[in-house]
VMD Tcl script that draws the C-alpha trace (Angstrom):
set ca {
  {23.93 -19.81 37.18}
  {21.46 -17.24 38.86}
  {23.09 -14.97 36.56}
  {22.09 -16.48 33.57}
  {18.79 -17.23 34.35}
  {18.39 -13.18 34.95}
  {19.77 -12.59 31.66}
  {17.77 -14.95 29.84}
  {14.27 -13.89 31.59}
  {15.90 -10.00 30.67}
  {15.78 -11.62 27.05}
  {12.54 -13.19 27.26}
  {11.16 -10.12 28.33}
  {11.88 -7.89 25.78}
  {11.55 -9.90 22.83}
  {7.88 -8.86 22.27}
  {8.90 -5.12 22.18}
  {11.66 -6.16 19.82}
  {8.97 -7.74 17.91}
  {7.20 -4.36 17.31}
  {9.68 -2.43 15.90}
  {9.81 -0.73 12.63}
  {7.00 -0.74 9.80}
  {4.01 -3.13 9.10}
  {1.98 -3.27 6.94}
  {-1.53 -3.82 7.47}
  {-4.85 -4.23 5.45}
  {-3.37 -4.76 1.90}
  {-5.95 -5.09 -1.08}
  {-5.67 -4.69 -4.58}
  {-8.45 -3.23 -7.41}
  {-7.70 -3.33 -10.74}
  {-9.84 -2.75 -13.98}
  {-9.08 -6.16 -15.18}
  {-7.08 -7.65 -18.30}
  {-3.45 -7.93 -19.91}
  {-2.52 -3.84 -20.04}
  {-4.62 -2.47 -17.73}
  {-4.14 -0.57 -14.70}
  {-4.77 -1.13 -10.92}
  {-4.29 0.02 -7.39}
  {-2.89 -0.78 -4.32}
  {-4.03 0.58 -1.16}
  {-2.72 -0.54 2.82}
  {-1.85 1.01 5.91}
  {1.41 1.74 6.85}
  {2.18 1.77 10.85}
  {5.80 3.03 12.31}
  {6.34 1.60 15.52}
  {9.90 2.53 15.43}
  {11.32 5.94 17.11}
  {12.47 7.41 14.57}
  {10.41 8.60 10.76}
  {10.64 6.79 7.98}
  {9.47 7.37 4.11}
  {7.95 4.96 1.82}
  {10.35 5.61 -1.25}
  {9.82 2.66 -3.79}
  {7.45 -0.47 -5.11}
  {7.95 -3.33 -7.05}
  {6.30 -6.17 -8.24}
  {6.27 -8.56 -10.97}
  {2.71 -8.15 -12.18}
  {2.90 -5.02 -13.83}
  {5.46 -3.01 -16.40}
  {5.43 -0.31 -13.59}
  {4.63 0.44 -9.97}
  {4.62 3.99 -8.77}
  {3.70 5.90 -5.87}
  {1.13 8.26 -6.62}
  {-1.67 10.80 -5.10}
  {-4.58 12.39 -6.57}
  {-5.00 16.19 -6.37}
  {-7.64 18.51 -7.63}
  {-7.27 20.69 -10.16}
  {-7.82 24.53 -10.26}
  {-11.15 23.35 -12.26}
  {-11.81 20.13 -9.73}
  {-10.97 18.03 -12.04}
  {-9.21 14.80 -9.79}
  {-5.83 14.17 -11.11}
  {-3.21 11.50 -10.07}
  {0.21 12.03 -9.90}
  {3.06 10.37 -9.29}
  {5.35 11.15 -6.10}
  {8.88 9.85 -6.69}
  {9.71 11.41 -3.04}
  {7.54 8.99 -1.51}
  {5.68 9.41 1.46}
  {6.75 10.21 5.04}
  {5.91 7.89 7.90}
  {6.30 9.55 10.83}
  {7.90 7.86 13.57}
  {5.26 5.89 16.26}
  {2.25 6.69 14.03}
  {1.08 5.31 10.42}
  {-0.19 6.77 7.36}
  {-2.66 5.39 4.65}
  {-2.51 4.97 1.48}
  {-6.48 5.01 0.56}
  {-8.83 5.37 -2.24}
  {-9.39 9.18 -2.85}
  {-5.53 9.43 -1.63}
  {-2.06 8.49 -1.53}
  {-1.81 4.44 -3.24}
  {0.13 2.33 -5.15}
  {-0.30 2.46 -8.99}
  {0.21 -0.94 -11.04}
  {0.28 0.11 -15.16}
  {0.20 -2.42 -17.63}
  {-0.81 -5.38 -15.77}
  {1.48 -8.74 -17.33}
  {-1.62 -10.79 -16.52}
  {-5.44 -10.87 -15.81}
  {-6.03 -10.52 -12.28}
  {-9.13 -11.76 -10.50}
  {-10.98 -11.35 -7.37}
  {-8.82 -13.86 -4.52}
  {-5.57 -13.79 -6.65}
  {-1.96 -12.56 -4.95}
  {0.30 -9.59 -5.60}
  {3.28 -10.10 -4.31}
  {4.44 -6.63 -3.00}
  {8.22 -5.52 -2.62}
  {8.07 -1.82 -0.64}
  {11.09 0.06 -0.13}
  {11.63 2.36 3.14}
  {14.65 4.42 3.79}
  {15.10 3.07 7.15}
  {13.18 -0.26 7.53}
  {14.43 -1.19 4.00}
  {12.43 -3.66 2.10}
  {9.53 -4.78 3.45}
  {7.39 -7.64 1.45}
  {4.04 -8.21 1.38}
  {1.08 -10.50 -0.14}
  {-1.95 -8.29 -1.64}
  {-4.99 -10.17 -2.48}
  {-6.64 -8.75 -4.84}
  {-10.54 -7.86 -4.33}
  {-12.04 -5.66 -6.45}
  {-15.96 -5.56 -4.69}
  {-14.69 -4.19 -1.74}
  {-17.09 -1.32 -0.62}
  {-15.29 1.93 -0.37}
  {-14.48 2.63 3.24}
  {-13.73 -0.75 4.27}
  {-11.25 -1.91 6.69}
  {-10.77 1.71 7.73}
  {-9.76 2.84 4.33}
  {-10.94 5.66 2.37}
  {-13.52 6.31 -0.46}
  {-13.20 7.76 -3.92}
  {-17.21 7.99 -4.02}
  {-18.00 10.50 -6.82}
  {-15.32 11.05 -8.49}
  {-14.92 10.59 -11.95}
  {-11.87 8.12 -12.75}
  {-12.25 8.19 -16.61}
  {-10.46 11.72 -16.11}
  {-7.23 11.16 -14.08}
  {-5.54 9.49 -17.26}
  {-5.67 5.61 -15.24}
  {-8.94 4.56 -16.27}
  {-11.48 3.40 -14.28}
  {-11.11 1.69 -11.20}
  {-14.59 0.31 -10.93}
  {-14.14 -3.82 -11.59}
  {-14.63 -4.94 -15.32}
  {-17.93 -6.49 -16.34}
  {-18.02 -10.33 -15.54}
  {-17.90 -12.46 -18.77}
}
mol new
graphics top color blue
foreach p $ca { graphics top sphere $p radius 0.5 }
foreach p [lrange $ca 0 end-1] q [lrange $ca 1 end] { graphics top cylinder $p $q radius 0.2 }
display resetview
Protein backbone atom coordinates (compact mmCIF):
# COMPACT_ATOMS: atom_id res chain seq x y z
CA UNK A 1 0.00 0.00 0.00
CA UNK A 2 3.02 2.37 0.90
CA UNK A 3 3.95 1.60 -2.51
CA UNK A 4 1.20 3.02 -4.12
CA UNK A 5 0.85 5.93 -2.26
CA UNK A 6 4.70 6.74 -3.49
CA UNK A 7 3.68 6.21 -6.92
CA UNK A 8 0.70 8.22 -6.89
CA UNK A 9 2.42 11.36 -4.97
CA UNK A 10 5.43 10.51 -7.94
CA UNK A 11 2.29 11.20 -10.26
CA UNK A 12 0.95 14.08 -8.54
CA UNK A 13 4.14 15.59 -8.66
CA UNK A 14 4.91 15.75 -12.04
CA UNK A 15 1.74 16.45 -13.56
CA UNK A 16 2.33 20.26 -13.56
CA UNK A 17 5.60 19.79 -15.60
CA UNK A 18 3.61 17.50 -17.86
CA UNK A 19 1.27 20.31 -18.07
CA UNK A 20 3.94 22.61 -19.66
CA UNK A 21 5.01 20.78 -22.38
CA UNK A 22 4.96 21.60 -25.98
CA UNK A 23 3.56 24.94 -27.66
CA UNK A 24 1.08 27.66 -26.41
CA UNK A 25 -0.10 30.07 -27.67
CA UNK A 26 -0.38 33.27 -26.06
CA UNK A 27 -1.75 36.87 -26.74
CA UNK A 28 -3.88 36.14 -29.91
CA UNK A 29 -5.62 39.25 -31.65
CA UNK A 30 -6.92 39.80 -34.88
CA UNK A 31 -7.02 43.31 -37.24
CA UNK A 32 -8.67 43.30 -40.23
CA UNK A 33 -9.73 46.16 -42.71
CA UNK A 34 -13.28 45.22 -42.38
CA UNK A 35 -16.05 43.78 -44.88
CA UNK A 36 -17.00 40.58 -47.05
CA UNK A 37 -13.44 40.26 -49.27
CA UNK A 38 -11.17 41.97 -47.37
CA UNK A 39 -8.06 41.10 -45.78
CA UNK A 40 -6.77 40.81 -42.13
CA UNK A 41 -4.08 39.72 -39.77
CA UNK A 42 -3.31 37.59 -37.15
CA UNK A 43 -0.64 38.18 -34.77
CA UNK A 44 0.29 35.88 -31.21
CA UNK A 45 3.13 34.58 -29.50
CA UNK A 46 4.26 31.32 -29.87
CA UNK A 47 6.20 29.71 -26.67
CA UNK A 48 8.05 26.06 -26.92
CA UNK A 49 8.32 24.64 -23.68
CA UNK A 50 9.15 21.34 -25.09
CA UNK A 51 12.98 20.07 -25.57
CA UNK A 52 13.08 19.71 -28.70
CA UNK A 53 12.30 22.70 -31.96
CA UNK A 54 9.39 22.84 -33.58
CA UNK A 55 8.05 24.89 -36.83
CA UNK A 56 4.82 26.54 -37.30
CA UNK A 57 3.98 24.98 -40.83
CA UNK A 58 0.17 25.65 -41.52
CA UNK A 59 -3.25 27.81 -40.62
CA UNK A 60 -6.68 27.36 -41.10
CA UNK A 61 -9.77 28.83 -40.40
CA UNK A 62 -13.17 29.14 -41.64
CA UNK A 63 -13.44 32.90 -41.94
CA UNK A 64 -11.45 33.50 -44.83
CA UNK A 65 -10.86 31.87 -48.59
CA UNK A 66 -7.16 31.65 -47.41
CA UNK A 67 -4.79 31.73 -44.46
CA UNK A 68 -1.10 31.95 -45.05
CA UNK A 69 1.94 32.46 -43.19
CA UNK A 70 3.63 35.43 -44.25
CA UNK A 71 6.54 38.14 -43.39
CA UNK A 72 7.20 41.50 -44.62
CA UNK A 73 10.63 42.37 -46.05
CA UNK A 74 12.04 45.50 -47.51
CA UNK A 75 12.77 46.00 -50.75
CA UNK A 76 16.09 47.07 -52.44
CA UNK A 77 14.05 50.56 -52.76
CA UNK A 78 12.40 50.22 -48.97
CA UNK A 79 9.48 49.63 -50.19
CA UNK A 80 7.72 47.00 -47.26
CA UNK A 81 6.60 43.94 -48.97
CA UNK A 82 4.78 40.81 -47.55
CA UNK A 83 5.38 37.55 -48.52
CA UNK A 84 4.25 34.44 -47.98
CA UNK A 85 6.48 31.63 -46.20
CA UNK A 86 5.12 28.17 -47.02
CA UNK A 87 8.23 26.77 -44.83
CA UNK A 88 6.79 28.21 -41.87
CA UNK A 89 8.53 29.42 -39.05
CA UNK A 90 10.95 27.70 -36.63
CA UNK A 91 10.25 27.57 -32.92
CA UNK A 92 13.10 26.78 -31.28
CA UNK A 93 12.94 24.40 -28.58
CA UNK A 94 12.44 26.10 -24.71
CA UNK A 95 12.04 29.60 -26.21
CA UNK A 96 9.10 31.34 -28.36
CA UNK A 97 8.91 33.44 -31.30
CA UNK A 98 6.37 36.23 -32.35
CA UNK A 99 4.51 36.72 -34.91
CA UNK A 100 4.05 40.77 -34.69
CA UNK A 101 3.00 43.70 -36.64
CA UNK A 102 6.06 44.89 -38.75
CA UNK A 103 6.92 40.92 -38.81
CA UNK A 104 6.19 37.42 -39.19
CA UNK A 105 1.81 37.01 -38.87
CA UNK A 106 -0.92 35.27 -40.05
CA UNK A 107 -2.63 36.55 -43.27
CA UNK A 108 -6.58 36.04 -43.61
CA UNK A 109 -7.61 37.02 -47.61
CA UNK A 110 -11.01 37.30 -48.55
CA UNK A 111 -12.75 37.47 -45.36
CA UNK A 112 -16.41 35.14 -45.76
CA UNK A 113 -17.88 37.68 -43.34
CA UNK A 114 -17.67 41.20 -41.71
CA UNK A 115 -15.71 41.05 -38.71
CA UNK A 116 -16.00 43.49 -35.83
CA UNK A 117 -14.19 44.64 -32.88
CA UNK A 118 -15.02 41.59 -29.86
CA UNK A 119 -15.92 38.93 -32.54
CA UNK A 120 -13.97 35.23 -32.58
CA UNK A 121 -11.63 33.59 -35.06
CA UNK A 122 -11.42 30.36 -34.50
CA UNK A 123 -7.72 29.42 -35.25
CA UNK A 124 -6.51 25.84 -36.41
CA UNK A 125 -2.31 26.05 -36.35
CA UNK A 126 -0.37 23.28 -37.54
CA UNK A 127 3.22 22.34 -35.94
CA UNK A 128 5.38 19.56 -37.10
CA UNK A 129 5.79 18.21 -33.74
CA UNK A 130 3.01 19.53 -31.40
CA UNK A 131 0.54 18.97 -34.32
CA UNK A 132 -2.57 20.99 -34.30
CA UNK A 133 -2.96 23.34 -31.90
CA UNK A 134 -6.46 25.46 -31.76
CA UNK A 135 -7.05 28.63 -30.69
CA UNK A 136 -9.83 31.52 -30.19
CA UNK A 137 -8.64 35.07 -31.70
CA UNK A 138 -10.74 37.94 -30.77
CA UNK A 139 -10.64 40.25 -33.01
CA UNK A 140 -9.67 44.02 -31.97
CA UNK A 141 -8.75 46.23 -34.40
CA UNK A 142 -7.90 49.65 -31.93
CA UNK A 143 -5.28 47.96 -30.36
CA UNK A 144 -2.26 50.43 -30.09
CA UNK A 145 0.75 49.07 -31.82
CA UNK A 146 3.09 47.58 -29.27
CA UNK A 147 0.61 46.18 -27.04
CA UNK A 148 0.77 43.10 -25.09
CA UNK A 149 4.46 42.90 -25.97
CA UNK A 150 3.87 42.82 -29.65
CA UNK A 151 5.40 44.76 -32.29
CA UNK A 152 4.60 47.97 -34.34
CA UNK A 153 4.24 48.62 -38.04
CA UNK A 154 4.33 52.54 -37.19
CA UNK A 155 5.20 54.26 -40.52
CA UNK A 156 4.94 52.11 -42.88
CA UNK A 157 2.90 52.42 -45.73
CA UNK A 158 0.39 49.32 -46.07
CA UNK A 159 -1.38 50.53 -49.30
CA UNK A 160 2.00 49.17 -50.94
CA UNK A 161 2.52 45.53 -49.78
CA UNK A 162 -0.43 44.37 -52.17
CA UNK A 163 -2.89 43.53 -48.65
CA UNK A 164 -4.36 46.78 -48.22
CA UNK A 165 -4.48 48.64 -45.34
CA UNK A 166 -4.52 47.37 -42.02
CA UNK A 167 -5.66 50.49 -40.28
CA UNK A 168 -9.61 49.64 -39.07
CA UNK A 169 -12.37 50.78 -41.62
CA UNK A 170 -14.26 53.98 -40.94
CA UNK A 171 -17.27 53.38 -38.49
CA UNK A 172 -20.67 53.68 -40.32
Amino acid sequence: MRLVSLIAAAVLCAAPAFAHDGVHIENPYARTNGGVGTSGAIFLEISNHADVDDRLIGAASDVADKVELHTHKQSADGVMQMLAVPEGFPITALQGHALKRGGDHIMLMGLKQDLKDGDIIHLRLTFEHAGVVEVDVPVDNARKPGAAGMGDMQGMDHSKMGHGSMEPAPAN
